[in-house]
N, C-alpha and C positions, 0 to 999 in steps of 0.2 A: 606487551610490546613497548618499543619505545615512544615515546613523544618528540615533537619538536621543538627547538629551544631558542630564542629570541637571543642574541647578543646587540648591546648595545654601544660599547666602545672600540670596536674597530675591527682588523679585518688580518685574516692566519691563513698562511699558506702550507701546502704541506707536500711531500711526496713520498715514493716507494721503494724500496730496497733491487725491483724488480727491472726498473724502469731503467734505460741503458742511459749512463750520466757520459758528458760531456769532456768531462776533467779525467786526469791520469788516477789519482788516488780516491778512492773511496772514503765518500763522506761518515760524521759518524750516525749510527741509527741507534733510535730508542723501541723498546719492546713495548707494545702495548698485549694483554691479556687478562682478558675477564671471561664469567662465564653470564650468559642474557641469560634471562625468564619471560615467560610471555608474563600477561598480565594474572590467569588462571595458577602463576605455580610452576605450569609445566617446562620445561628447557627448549631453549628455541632453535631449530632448525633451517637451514637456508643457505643464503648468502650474503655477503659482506661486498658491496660493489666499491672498492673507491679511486675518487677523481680527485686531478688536479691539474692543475696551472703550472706554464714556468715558473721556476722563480732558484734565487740562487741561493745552495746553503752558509749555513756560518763560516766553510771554509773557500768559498767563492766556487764551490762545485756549481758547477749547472747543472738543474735537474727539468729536463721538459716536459710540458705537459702530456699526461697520460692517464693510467687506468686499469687498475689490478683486481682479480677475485678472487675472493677468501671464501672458503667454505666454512660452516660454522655448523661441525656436527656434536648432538647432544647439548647445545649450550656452549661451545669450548673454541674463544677466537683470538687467536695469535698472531700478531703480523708484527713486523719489523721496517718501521718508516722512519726517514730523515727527518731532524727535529725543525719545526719552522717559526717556534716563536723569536731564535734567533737570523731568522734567513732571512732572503731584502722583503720590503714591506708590501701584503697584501696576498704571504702565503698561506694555504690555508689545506685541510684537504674535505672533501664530501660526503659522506659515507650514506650510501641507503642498503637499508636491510631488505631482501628481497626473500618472498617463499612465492613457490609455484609460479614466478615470473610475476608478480604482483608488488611493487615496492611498498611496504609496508610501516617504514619510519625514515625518514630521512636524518642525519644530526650531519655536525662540522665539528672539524677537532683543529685546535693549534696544538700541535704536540712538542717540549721541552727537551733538551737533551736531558738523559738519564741512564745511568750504570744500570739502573734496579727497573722490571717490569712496572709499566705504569698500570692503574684501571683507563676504563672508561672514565668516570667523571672525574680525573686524574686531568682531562683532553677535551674534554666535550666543552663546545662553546653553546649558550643560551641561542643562538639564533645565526645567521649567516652574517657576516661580516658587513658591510655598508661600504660600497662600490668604491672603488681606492682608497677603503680605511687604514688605520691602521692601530694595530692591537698591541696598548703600552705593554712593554713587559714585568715578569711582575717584582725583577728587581731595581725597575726605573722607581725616582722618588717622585717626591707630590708633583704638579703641574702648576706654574705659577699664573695667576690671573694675566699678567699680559703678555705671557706664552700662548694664550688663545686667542685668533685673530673675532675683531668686533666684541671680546667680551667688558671691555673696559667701558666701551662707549653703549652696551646695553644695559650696564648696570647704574652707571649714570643716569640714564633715562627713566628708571625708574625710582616711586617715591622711597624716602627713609622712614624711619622710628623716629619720632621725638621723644624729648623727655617724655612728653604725658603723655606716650601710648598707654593703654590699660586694657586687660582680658573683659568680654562683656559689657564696653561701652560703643552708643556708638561716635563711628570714627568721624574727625574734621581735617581740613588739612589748614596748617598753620602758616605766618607770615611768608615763611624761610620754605615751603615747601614741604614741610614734613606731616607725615599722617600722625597725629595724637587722638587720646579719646575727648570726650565732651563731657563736660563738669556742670554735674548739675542736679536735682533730683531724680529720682525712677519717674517722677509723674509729670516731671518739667516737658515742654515741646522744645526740639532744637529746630533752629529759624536757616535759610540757605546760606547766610554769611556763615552760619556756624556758631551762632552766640545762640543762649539757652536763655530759657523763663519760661514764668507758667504757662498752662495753655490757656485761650480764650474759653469765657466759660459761657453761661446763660443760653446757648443756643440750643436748638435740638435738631438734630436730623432732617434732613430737608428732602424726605421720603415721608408716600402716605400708604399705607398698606390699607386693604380688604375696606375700605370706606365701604357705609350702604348712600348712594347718590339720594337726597331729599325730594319727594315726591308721591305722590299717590298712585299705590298699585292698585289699577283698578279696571284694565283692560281698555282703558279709551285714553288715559293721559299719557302722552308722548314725551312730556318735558320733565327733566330731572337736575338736580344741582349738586354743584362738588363745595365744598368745604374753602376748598380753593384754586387758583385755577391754575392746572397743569403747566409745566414749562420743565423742556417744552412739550406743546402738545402733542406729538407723537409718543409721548411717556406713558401715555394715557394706556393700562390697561383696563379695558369692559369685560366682565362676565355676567352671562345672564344665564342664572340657574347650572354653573359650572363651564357653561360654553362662553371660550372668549367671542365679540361680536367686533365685526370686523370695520375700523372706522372708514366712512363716505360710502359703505353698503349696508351695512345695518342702525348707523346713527351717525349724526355730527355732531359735532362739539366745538362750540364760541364762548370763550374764556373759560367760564364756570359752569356754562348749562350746556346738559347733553340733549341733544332730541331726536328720538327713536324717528326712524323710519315706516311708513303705515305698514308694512307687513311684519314688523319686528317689537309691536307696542309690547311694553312687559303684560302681562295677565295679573288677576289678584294674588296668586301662590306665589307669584316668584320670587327667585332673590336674585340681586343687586347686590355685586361688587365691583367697586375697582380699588386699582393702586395705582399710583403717580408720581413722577417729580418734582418738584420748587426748583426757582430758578435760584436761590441760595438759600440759607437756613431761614429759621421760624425764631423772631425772637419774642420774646414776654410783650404785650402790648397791644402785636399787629393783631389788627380787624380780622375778623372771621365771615362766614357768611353760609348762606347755604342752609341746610339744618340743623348751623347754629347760629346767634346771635350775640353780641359782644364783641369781649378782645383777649385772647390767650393771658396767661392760661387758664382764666375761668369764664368760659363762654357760657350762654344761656343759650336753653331750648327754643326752638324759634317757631312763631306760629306759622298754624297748619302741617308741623310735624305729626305730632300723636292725635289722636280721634277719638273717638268713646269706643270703638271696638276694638280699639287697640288696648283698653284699658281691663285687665279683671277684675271682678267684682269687690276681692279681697286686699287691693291695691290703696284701701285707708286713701283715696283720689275721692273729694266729694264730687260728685255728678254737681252739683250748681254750679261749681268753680268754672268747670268744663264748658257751662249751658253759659258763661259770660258769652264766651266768643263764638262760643262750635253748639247751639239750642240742638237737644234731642229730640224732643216735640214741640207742638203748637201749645199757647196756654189756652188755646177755646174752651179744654177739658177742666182748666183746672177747678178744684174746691171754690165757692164763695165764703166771705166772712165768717156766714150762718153756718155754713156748712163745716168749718174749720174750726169754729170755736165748738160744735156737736162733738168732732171729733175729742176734743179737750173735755167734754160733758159739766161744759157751762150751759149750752145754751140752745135750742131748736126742738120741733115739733117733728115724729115721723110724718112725712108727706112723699108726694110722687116728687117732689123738687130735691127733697133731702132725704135722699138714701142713706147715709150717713150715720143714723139713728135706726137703731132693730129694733124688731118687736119684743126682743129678749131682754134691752135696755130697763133697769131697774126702776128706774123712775117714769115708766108709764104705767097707766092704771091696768092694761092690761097685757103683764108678763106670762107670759108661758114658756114650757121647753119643747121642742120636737118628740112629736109622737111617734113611738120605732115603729117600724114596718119592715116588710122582708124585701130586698135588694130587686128581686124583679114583682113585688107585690104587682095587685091588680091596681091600686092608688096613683100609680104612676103612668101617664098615659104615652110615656115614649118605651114602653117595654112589650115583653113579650111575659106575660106572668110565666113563672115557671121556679120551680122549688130547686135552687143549687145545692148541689152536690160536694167532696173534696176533691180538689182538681181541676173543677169546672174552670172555664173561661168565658168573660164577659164580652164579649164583639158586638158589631156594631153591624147591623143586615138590615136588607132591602133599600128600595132607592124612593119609593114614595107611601109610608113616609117612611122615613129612617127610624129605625127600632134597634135597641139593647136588645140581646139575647145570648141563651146559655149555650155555649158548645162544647157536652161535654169532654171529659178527658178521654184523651186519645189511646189506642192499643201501645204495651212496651216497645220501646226503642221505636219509635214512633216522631216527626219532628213536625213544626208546625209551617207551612207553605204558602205562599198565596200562587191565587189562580189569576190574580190579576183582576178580580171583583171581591174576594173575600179569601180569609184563610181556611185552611183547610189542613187534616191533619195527614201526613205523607211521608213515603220512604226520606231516610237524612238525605241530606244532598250540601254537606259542608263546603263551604267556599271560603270561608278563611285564612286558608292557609297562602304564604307567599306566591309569586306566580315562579311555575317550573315545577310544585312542588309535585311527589309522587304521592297518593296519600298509602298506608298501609296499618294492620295492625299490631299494636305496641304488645308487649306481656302479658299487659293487664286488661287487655284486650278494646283497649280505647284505640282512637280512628287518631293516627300520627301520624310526623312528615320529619324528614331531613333533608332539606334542601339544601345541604353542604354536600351530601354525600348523596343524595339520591335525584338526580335532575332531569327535569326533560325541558331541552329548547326547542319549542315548537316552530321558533320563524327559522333556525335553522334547521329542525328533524334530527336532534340528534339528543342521544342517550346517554347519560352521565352516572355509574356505578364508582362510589366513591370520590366524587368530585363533583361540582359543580360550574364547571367549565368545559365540557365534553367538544375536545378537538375533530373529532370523529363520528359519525353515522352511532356505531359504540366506543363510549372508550370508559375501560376498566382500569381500575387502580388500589391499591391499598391504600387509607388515607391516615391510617396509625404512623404517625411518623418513627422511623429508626428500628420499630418492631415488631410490622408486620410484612406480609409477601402478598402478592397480587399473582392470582391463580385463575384457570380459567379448567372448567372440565365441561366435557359435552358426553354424555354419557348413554349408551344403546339401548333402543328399547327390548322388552321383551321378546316383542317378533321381528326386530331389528333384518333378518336373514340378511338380503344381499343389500338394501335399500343404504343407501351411502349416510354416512355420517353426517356431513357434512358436505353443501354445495353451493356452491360462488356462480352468477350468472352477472351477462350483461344485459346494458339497458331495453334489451329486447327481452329477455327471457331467456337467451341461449346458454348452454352451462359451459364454462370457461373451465373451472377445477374441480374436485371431489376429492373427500377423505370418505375411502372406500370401508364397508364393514369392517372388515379385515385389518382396519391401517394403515392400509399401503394410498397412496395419493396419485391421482394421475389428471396430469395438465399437459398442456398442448406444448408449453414451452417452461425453462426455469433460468433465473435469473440473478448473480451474487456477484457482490464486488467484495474482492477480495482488501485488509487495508494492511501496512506497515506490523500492525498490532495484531492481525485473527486475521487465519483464511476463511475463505467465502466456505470453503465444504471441508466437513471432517468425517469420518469413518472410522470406526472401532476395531471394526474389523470384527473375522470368526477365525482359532483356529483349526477350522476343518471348513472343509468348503461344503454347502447346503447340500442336502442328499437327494431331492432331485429340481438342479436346475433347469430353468425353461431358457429357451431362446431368446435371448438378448438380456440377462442378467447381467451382472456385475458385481464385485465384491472383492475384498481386500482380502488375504488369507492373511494373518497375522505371524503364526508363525514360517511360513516361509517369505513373509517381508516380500508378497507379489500380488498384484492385482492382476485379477482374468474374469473371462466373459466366456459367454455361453454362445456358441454359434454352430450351425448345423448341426444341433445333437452333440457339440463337442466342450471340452472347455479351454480354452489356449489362455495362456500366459500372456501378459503386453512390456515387451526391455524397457529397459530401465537404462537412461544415459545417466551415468556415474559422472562422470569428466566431462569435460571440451573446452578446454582453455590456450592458451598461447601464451609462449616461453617464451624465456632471456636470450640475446644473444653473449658467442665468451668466443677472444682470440687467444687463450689460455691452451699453451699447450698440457696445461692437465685434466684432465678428464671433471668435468662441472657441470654441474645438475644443472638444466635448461627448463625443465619443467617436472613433475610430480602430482598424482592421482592416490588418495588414499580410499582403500575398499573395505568396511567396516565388516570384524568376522563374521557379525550376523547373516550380511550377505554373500558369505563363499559360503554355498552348500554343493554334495555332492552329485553330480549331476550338469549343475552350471554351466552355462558357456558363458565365457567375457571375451569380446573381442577390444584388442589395443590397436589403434593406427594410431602413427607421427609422421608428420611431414616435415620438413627442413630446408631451409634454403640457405645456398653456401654464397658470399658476398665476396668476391674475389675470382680469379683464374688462377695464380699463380702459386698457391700451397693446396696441399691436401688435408683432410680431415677425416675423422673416424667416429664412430657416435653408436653408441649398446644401450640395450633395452632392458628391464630390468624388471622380476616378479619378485617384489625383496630383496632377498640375496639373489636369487637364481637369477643367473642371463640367460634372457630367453632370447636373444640375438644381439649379432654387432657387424658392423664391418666399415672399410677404411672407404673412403670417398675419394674419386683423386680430384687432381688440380684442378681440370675440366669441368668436373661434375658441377651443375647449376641449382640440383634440384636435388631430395632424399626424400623416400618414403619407407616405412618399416611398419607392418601389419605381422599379430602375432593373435594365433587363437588360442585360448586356454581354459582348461576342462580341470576341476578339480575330483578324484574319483578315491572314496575312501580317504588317507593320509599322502594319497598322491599329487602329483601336477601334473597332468600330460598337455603337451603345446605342440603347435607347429608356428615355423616363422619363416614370411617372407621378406626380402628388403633390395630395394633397386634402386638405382640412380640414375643419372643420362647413358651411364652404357650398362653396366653391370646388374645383374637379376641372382639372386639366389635363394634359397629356403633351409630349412632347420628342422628338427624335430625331436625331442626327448619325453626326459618326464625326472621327476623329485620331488622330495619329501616336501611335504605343504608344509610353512612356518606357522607357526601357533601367533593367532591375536591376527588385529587389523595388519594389513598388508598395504605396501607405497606401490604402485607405479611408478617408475624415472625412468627417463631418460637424459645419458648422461652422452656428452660433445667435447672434442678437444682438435685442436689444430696438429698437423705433422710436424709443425717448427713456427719458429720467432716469427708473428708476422701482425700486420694490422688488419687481415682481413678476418673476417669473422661467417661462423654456423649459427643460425638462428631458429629456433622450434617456431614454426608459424603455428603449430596447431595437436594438442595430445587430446584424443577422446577413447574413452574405456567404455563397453558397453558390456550391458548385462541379459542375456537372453536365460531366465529361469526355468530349472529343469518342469517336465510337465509332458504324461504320459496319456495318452486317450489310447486304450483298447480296443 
């Protein structure tokens, strides 16, 4: 089909060969003729509606406004109109393409005089013309700048090029007004007067991101410090352990220190961050503060930041250093002189004061080694004598007094448990794994989890197969991305017989749906929204209808393109409305398709009934009209309408039977009633419905189809 087309420089008048001109002699007219396409290919069908305006031709003919129709069969439209790009200004003509009373493209043509048939895009303008435009011709020459009213003084207004415009710099504007580029390095800043130089340097960013605020996480200290102090203070983002905290409800903040609120004090696990603004940059020098000490950019650590548990062992951090400011213990304990130089084996006696010195020590007169004995021997009086075993375990039993003892190894697959007074050897009962997780077993027949793909959320009861976010009570998924499918089977039992498959209840218990043995479903109600994109219900259809249906079936027969139901034992057919549309109106005394109904062959079978009504209303008293009905080629009625008549109706039934047509036709007016009836060879392929309208003489009044509908009552026999 066609499109619509924007024209931008002015405005085309136009008219028709048909339209009764004003003047003695006949203006001259140009041929227009081409043949359309729809957009598929196929050749377009319809009509050709066009309007226009007074306006006067090139030889001062008057042509007045009016309004012609062209019919446009197979592709093929010819008309003969007054040329208007030389006629007075603002001629133009309208054309909308119309099927089945439906206007379908509208365009505008200035048309040229010309000997030789024009095309369409020979006339067609880009778009409607702009309300007393007018459309230079195309043998006028150029248009001089102050032949356009305001253009001198809007280009004045705006800036010029200077010499030193440049592509990719940017732009300044210069003494005289002129935009030039800015000269200077890629790395240079250009300043508001528009003069360059470096930029300033040494500063940094006057942003602080993810700070940890200086303080002790310890569950009771409430006060915390920033580095520096916000500005302004609403800058100030808190998070505590991922949650922002909300400032004057969960903490305040005066300059540099924040302090928690009592129900919001951090705990020892948490974390601490914020981010913040400066009230302008950070340069080399300034003070610091907070958990650090010094002056940018090499601050020091500040005391009471790090602790000794904050320290690991392997951290090459001597613990004295530490014990200057932050003592780990008391010295009550420590070594004496005697004792410390023992340890160096200068100097000390074993005694009860100086343990320090073993009996093993080389230099007492009486060294010995440890004499072996067996692990629970009877020597040792915190045990339980008892001969270990491989496997045994060593525990610790009874409560007075407490004794070592053997427990031995437990039966396979066996795990070790407490009771909550002692261990004890017990079914596994793994808890290691994430929380949500399913546990199940792997291949190899070890106790596994995938809590990606296998979840349970217990606070909200729901079931996650293939994901681990379950929207729903269940929700099922492939989680192979791009290469797998998400399937679902519920499969019968053995003694399945009538017990339903599947069944939905509400919060009572009561059963709302079922998917019956059988697989058929039955619910109290159903429910689909139909979109732009997919209807709500589709059907495959059979073609044969089911061999014995029951009462209130339903079912689409395929090949005869009809759906029927099942009722008292019978099965009936349900019509099928083909059409019901509303036509054009035409003051045309020649006969002009007003409307059209196409019936695709599939659906003429023998048998068929279609019924066709149109109605008509005639706009005027003073001429007559005449209007036929049309199966194809065959008329299956017509008749002439007079002056009077207000109103037309034409109802025609028809019966296709073997390669025949048989019809009958009625059609009335305000006075006159009559009917018809034959028969003819049916046409081969889809078949048109028309109705086609014309006036008895020259007039402005007009026959309008208010309304064609074709119905399809499908053959269909019950014995």
């Amino acid at each position: 089909m066609f499109g619509n087309r924007i024209l931008a420089r002015g405005v085309f008048a136009v008219a028709c060969l048909s339209c009764p001109l004003a003047v003695w002699a006949q203006p001259q007219l140009t041929t227009i003729e081409d043949t359309i396409y729809r957009a598929d290919g196929s050749k377009f069908n319809g009509i050709a509606l066009i309007e226009w305006r007074s306006f006067l031709a090139s030889d001062y003919s008057s042509v007045p406004a009016y309004n012609r129709t062209v019919r446009i069969v197979d592709g093929v439209l010819k008309v003969n109109l007054v040329p208007t790009t030389t006629a007075s200004p603002g001629a133009y003509y309208v054309v909308r393409l119309v099927v089945n009373g439906r206007v379908h493209a509208t365009q505008y043509w200035a048309v040229p005089p010309s000997t030789t048939p024009k095309k369409i895009k020979d006339v067609q303008l880009v778009g409607p013309p702009p309300s007393g435009g007018w459309l230079q011709s195309p043998n006028d020459g150029p248009i001089d700048i102050g032949s356009v009213v305001g253009l001198t003084e809007e280009l004045a207004a705006r800036a010029k090029k200077g010499l030193g415009f440049m592509p990719s710099r940017a732009a300044v504007i210069n003494a005289a007004g002129e935009i030039e580029g800015a000269v200077g390095q890629p790395t240079d800043c250009i300043r508001v007067n528009g003069t360059v130089g470096p930029c300033a340097s040494g500063a940094t960013p006057a942003f602080v991101d993810h700070e940890v605020p200086a303080g002790l996480l310890n569950g009771s200290n409430a006060t915390f410090t920033l580095s520096n102090t916000p500005n302004p203070a609403s800058s100030l983002q808190l998070f505590r352990n991922g949650v922002m905290q909300k400032a004057g409800l969960d903490y305040t903040l005066a300059g540099n220190t924040i302090t928690f609120a009592p129900t919001s004090i951090p705990q020892a696990n948490d974390i601490l961050l914020a981010s913040y603004r400066l009230g302008g940059s950070i340069q080399p020098g300034l003070a610091v503060g907070g958990a650090l000490t010094g002056n940018l950019p090499e601050p020091q650590l500040a005391q009471g930041v790090v602790m000794n548990q904050h320290v690991a062992a392997n951290a090459a951090i001597a613990e004295s250093k530490l014990a200057l400011n932050f003592p780990t213990h008391s010295s009550a304990n420590d070594p004496t002189t005697e004792q410390k130089q023992a340890l160096l084996g200068t100097s000390g006696t074993p005694s009860g004061s100086n343990r320090y010195v073993t009996d093993a020590d080389p230099r007492m007169t009486n060294p010995r080694q440890p004499t072996p004995h067996p692990l629970l021997g009877s020597g040792h009086q915190d045990t339980n004598p008892a001969t270990v075993a491989r496997g045994d375990l060593i525990v610790g039993v009874g409560t007075n007094p407490t004794l070592w003892s053997r427990l031995p190894l437990g039966a396979a697959n066996r795990c070790l448990v407490s009771n909550g007074l002692d261990v004890v050897w017990n079914a596994c009962l793994f808890t290691g794994y994430p929380g949500g997780s399913v546990p199940f077993v792997d291949a190899a027949g070890n106790l596994a989890h995938n809590s990606s793909r296998l979840f349970w959320d217990n606070s909200a009861r729901r079931l996650g197969v293939g994901t681990n976010a379950p929207s729903s009570t269940l929700t099922v998924r492939d989680a192979a991305s791009g290469i797998g499918s998400t399937t679902l089977t519920v499969r019968a039992g053995e003694g399945q017989s009538t017990t339903a498959l599947q069944s939905w209840q509400d919060a009572a218990g009561s059963e709302l749906a079922r998917v019956e043995a059988d697989g058929s479903m039955q619910a109290s109600t159903f429910r689909a929204s139909s979109t732009v994109v997919k209807a709500a219900w589709q059907e495959t259809g059979t073609s044969a209808d089911p061999s014995s249906p029951a009462n209130g079936h339903a079912w689409y027969n395929l090949a005869e393109h009809v759906r029927k139901t099942r009722e008292g034992g019978q099965t009936h057919t349900l019509p099928q409305v083909i059409c019901s549309l509303a036509g054009v109106s035409t003051s045309s005394t020649t006969a002009s398709a007003l409307g059209s109904c196409r019936i695709p062959q599939v659906l003429v079978r023998n048998g068929d009934r279609f019924e066709i009504r149109a109605d008509l209303s005639h706009e005027g008293t003073a001429t007559g009209f005449s209007y036929a009905l049309y199966w194809g080629s065959t008329l299956l009625g017509s008749r002439s309408g007079l002056a009077a008549d207000t109103v037309a109706s034409i109802r025609s039934d028809a019966v296709p039977i073997g390669s025949n047509l048989y019809w009958t036709t009625q059609s009335w007016a305000t006075i006159l009633v009559s009917s018809t009836g034959s028969a003819s060879s049916l046409p081969l392929g889809d078949v048109v419905v028309e109705l086609r309208a014309q006036m008895s003489s020259s007039t402005s009044e007009t026959v309008t189809l208010r309304n064609l509908s074709v119905l399809r009552l499908p053959a269909q026999t019950n014995p």
